[in-house]
C-alpha positions in Angstrom: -54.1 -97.0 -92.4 -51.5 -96.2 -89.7 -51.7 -97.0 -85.7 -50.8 -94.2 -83.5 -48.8 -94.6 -80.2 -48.2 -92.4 -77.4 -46.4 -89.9 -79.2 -49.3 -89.5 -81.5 -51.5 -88.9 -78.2 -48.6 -86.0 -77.0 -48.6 -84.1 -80.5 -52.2 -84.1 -81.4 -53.4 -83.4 -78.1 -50.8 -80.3 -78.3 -51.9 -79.6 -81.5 -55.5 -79.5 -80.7 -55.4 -78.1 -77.6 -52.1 -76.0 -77.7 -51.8 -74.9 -81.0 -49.8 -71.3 -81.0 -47.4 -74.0 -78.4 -47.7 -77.0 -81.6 -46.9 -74.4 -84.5 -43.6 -73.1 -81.7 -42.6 -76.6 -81.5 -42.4 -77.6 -84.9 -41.1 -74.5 -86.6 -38.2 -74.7 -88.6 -39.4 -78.7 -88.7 -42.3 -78.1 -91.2 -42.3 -80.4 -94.3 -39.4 -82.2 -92.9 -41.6 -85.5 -92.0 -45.2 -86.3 -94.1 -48.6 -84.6 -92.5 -46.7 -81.4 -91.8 -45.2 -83.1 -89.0 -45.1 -86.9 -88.5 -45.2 -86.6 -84.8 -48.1 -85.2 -84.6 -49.9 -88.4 -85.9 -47.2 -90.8 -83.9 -46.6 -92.8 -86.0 -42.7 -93.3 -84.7 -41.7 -96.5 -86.6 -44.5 -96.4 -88.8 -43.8 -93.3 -90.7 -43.4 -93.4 -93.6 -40.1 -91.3 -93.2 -39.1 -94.9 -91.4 -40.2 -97.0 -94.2 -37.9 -95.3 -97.0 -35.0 -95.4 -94.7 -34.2 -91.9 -94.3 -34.8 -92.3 -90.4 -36.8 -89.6 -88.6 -36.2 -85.8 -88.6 -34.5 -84.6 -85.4 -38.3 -83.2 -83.5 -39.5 -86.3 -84.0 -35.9 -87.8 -82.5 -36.3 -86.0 -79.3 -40.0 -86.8 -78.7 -39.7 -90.2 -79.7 -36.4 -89.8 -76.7 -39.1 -89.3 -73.9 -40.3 -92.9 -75.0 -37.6 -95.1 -75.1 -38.1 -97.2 -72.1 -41.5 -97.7 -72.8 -42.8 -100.2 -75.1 -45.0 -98.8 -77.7 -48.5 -99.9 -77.8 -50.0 -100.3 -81.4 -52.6 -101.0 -80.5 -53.4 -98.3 -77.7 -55.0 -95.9 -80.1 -56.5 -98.1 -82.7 -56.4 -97.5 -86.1 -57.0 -93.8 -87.7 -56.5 -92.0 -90.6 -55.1 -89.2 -92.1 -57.6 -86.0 -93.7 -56.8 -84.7 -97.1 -56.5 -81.5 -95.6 -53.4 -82.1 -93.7 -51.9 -85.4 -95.7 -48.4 -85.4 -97.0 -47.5 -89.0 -97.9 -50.3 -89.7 -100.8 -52.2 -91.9 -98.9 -55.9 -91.8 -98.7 -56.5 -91.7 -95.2 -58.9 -89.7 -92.4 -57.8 -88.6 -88.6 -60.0 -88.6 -86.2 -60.2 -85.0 -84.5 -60.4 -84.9 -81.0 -63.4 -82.2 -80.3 -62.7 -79.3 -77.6 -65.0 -79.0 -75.1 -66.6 -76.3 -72.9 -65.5 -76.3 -69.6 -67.5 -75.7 -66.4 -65.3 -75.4 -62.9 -67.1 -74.4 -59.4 -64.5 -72.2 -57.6 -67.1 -71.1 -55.1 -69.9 -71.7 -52.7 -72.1 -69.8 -50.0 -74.3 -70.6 -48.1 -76.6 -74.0 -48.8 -80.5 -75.4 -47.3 -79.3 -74.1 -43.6 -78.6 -70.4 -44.8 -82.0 -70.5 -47.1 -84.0 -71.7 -44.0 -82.3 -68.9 -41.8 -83.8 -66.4 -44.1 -87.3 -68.0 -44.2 -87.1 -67.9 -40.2 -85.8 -64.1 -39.8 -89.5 -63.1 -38.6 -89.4 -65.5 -36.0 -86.0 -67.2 -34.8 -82.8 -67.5 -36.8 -81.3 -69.8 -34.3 -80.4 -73.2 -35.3 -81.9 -76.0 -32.9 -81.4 -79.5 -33.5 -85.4 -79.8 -33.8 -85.7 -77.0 -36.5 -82.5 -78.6 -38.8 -84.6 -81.4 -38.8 -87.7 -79.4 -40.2 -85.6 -78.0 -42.9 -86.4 -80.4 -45.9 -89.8 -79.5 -45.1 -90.1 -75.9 -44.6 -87.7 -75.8 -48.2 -90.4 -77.6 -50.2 -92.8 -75.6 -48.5 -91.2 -72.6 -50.1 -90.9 -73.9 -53.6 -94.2 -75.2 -53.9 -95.2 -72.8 -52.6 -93.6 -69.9 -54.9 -92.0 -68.0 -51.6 -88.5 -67.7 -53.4 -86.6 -64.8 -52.1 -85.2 -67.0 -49.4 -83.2 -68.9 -51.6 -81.5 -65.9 -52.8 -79.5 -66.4 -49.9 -76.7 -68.2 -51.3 -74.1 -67.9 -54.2 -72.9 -70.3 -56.9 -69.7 -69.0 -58.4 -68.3 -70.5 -61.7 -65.4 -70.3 -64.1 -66.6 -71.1 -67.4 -64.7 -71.8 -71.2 -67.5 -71.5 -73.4 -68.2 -70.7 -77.3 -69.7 -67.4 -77.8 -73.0 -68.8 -78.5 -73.5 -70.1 -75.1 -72.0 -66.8 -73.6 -74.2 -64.9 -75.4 -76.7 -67.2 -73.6 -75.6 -66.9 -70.2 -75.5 -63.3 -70.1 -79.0 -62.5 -70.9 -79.7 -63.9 -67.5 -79.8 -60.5 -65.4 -81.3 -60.8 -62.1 -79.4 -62.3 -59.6 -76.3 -63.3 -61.8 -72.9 -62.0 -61.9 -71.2 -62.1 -65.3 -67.5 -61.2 -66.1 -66.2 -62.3 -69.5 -62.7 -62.3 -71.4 -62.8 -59.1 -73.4 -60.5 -59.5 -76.6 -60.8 -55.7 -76.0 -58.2 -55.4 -73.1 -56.2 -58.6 -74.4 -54.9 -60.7 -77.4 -56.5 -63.8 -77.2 -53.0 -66.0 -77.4 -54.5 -69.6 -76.8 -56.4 -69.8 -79.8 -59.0 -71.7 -77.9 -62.4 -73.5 -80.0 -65.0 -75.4 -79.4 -65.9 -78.3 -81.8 -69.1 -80.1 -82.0 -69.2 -83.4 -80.7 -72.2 -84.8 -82.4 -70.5 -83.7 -85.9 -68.4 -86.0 -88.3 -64.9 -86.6 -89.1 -65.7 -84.3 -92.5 -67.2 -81.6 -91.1 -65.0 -81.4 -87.9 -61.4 -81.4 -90.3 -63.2 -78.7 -92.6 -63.8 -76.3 -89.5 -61.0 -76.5 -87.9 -59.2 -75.6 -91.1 -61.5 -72.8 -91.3 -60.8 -71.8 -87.4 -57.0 -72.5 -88.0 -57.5 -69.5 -90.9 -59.6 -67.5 -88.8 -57.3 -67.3 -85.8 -54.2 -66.4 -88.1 -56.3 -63.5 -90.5 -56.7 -62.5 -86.5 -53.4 -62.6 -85.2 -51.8 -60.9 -89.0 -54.7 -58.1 -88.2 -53.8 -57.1 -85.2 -50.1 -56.9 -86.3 -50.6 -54.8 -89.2 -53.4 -52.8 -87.8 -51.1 -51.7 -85.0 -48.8 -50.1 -87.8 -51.3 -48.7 -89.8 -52.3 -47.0 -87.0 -48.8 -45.5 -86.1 -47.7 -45.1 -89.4 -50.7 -43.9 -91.2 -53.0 -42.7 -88.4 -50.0 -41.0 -86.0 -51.2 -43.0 -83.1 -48.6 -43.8 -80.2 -47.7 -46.9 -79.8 -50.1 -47.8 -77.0 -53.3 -46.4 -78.6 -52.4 -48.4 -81.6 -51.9 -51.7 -79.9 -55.5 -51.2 -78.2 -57.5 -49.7 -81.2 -55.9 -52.5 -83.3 -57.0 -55.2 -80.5 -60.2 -54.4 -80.4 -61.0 -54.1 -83.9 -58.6 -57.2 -85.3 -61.3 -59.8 -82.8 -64.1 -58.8 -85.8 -62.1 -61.5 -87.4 -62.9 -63.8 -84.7 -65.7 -66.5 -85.3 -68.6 -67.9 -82.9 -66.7 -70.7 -82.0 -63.8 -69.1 -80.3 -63.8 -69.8 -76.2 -63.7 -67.4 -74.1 -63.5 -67.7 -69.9 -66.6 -65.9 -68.3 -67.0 -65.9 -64.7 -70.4 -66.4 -63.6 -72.1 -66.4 -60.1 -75.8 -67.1 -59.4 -77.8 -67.2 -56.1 -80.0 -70.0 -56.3 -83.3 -68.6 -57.0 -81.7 -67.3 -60.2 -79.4 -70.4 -60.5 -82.8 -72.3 -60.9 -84.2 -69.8 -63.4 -81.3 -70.5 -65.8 -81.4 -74.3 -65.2 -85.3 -74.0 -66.4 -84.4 -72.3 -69.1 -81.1 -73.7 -70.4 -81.1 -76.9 -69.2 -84.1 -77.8 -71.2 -84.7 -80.0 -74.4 -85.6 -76.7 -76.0 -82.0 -75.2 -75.5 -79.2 -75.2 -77.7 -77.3 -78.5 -77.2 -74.0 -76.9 -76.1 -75.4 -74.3 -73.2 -78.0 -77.2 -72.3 -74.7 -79.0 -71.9 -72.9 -76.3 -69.4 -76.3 -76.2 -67.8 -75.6 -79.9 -66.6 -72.1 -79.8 -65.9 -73.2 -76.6 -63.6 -76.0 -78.7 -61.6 -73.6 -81.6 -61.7 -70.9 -79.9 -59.8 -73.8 -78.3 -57.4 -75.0 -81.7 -56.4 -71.7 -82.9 -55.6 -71.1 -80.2 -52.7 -74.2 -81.9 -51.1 -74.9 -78.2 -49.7 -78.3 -77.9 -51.4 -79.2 -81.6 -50.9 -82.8 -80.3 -49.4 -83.1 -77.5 -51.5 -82.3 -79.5 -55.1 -84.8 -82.0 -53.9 -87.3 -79.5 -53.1 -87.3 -77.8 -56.9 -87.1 -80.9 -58.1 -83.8 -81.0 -59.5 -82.5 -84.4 -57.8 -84.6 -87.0 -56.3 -84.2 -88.2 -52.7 -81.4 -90.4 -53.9 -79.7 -87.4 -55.5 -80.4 -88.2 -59.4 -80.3 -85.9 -61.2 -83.2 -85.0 -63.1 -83.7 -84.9 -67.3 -84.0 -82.0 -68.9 -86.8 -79.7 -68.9 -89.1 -80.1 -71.5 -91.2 -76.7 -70.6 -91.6 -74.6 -67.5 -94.3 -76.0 -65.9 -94.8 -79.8 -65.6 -93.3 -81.1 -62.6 -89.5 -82.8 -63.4 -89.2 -86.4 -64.7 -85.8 -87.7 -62.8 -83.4 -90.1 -64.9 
């Protein structure tokens, strides 16, 4: 068993996270310290590079550099181990894998429970007196009891999501009243080499796929390369048609758990419809999980206090509720 430090935390988080920016920093370095690069695990003095006296390789030199004022914590990251797939020193050992999440970031609101009542008063007066904001929390549950909806398509809930192409495939299959732009590997190389990992899987089964997403995004990135001059040499394409046929066709290699960014706005009659269905106990755990990070971040801009409380998504106190376990009982709040 080894203890990691903070160097441990900078490589493996760049080789997790940043891995085309991991496999740039350690080329020409690979082989030179055990696990393909000591660094990566941190162990600094620990290695076993240190313990046969050879001293460590110059990459791990100048990380261990940014350091050298700081004391080194043992014990800040505990005790892990190294997997077989990546070992280099004979020792039987396991890492812990950190897993990469999908992300969920609100980069725009408008409108909120003034704007919805607005549009449920058009027929008699829009304008705003102190007496009628106070009959807003009323008139909004009035309307969702009630099943009068189309005023709360008066607003719009605009996210930037990194998701798996599971829960894409998810989110756009809601139509009506959401906006969806996605990351085409079409138009683009996908550079960042970006996957989501299961968090409710073992250290086994986590090492074993991202091995096999490791292999996947190389057979991609090789593809495209000699696609591209297959289709110039062979095919007597130009340059630029060869570079886009050979994008398009070299993602096939691409499995579901590559992230892509979609951006997705909802009003909030629709925003609820996806809630009801994803953010329910029947939904896959990894889009029911997006689902909450979504109302989450909604509840926060306390623009829809009235109108959250009035479907039920939050309580008075603004709790947020447990998951849907069909579409028609009334909510159960946390």
């Amino acid at each position: 068993m080894i203890k990691i430090d903070e160097i441990g935390k900078y490589w493996t988080d760049m080789y997790l996270n940043e891995p085309l920016k991991y496999k740039e920093a350690i080329k020409g370095h690979e082989g030179v310290c055990c696990c393909i690069h000591g660094c990566k695990l941190g162990m600094g003095e620990s290695c076993p590079v240190y313990w046969n006296g050879s001293g460590p390789c110059e990459m791990c030199e100048k990380i261990w550099s940014r350091y050298k004022d700081k004391p080194i914590n043992k014990e800040l990251w505990g005790l892990v181990s190294i997997p077989d797939s990546i070992k280099g020193n004979g020792k039987e050992n396991k890492m812990t894998l950190k897993p990469q999440n999908n992300l969920v970031e609100l980069i725009g609101v408008y409108g909120g429970d003034q704007e919805h009542a607005s549009s449920a008063w058009t027929s008699t007066s829009r304008n705003m007196s102190p007496e009628k904001i106070s009959r807003i929390p009323k008139l909004l549950n009035m309307l969702a009891k009630d099943g009068h909806h189309t005023p709360f398509e008066k607003s719009s809930i605009h996210f930037l999501v990194t998701t798996e192409i599971a829960s894409h495939i998810h989110i756009i299959k809601h139509r009506i009243g959401v906006a969806v732009n996605g990351e085409s590997a079409r138009y683009k190389e996908l550079k960042d080499d970006k996957f989501f990992v299961p968090n409710d899987w073992d250290n086994e089964e986590r090492a074993n796929y991202v091995k096999f997403m490791e292999d996947a995004y190389k057979q991609y990135h090789n593809a495209l390369e000699r696609l591209q001059k297959k289709y110039v040499d062979e095919g007597g394409m130009t340059e630029a048609d060869a570079r886009k046929r050979a994008k398009e066709s070299a993602r096939l290699y691409l499995p579901y758990g590559n992230q892509i960014q979609a951006d997705v706005m909802f009003n909030f009659r629709s925003f609820y419809h996806f809630l009801s269905l994803r953010y329910s106990t029947h939904a896959q755990k990894e889009i029911r999980d997006i689902a909450r990070q979504m109302l989450e971040q909604v509840v926060a801009t306390n623009k829809f206090k009235h109108t959250l409380e009035a479907f039920e998504l939050t309580d008075s106190n603004g709790n947020i509720r447990k998951p849907f376990t069909d579409h028609f009982h009334l909510p159960k709040f946390e």
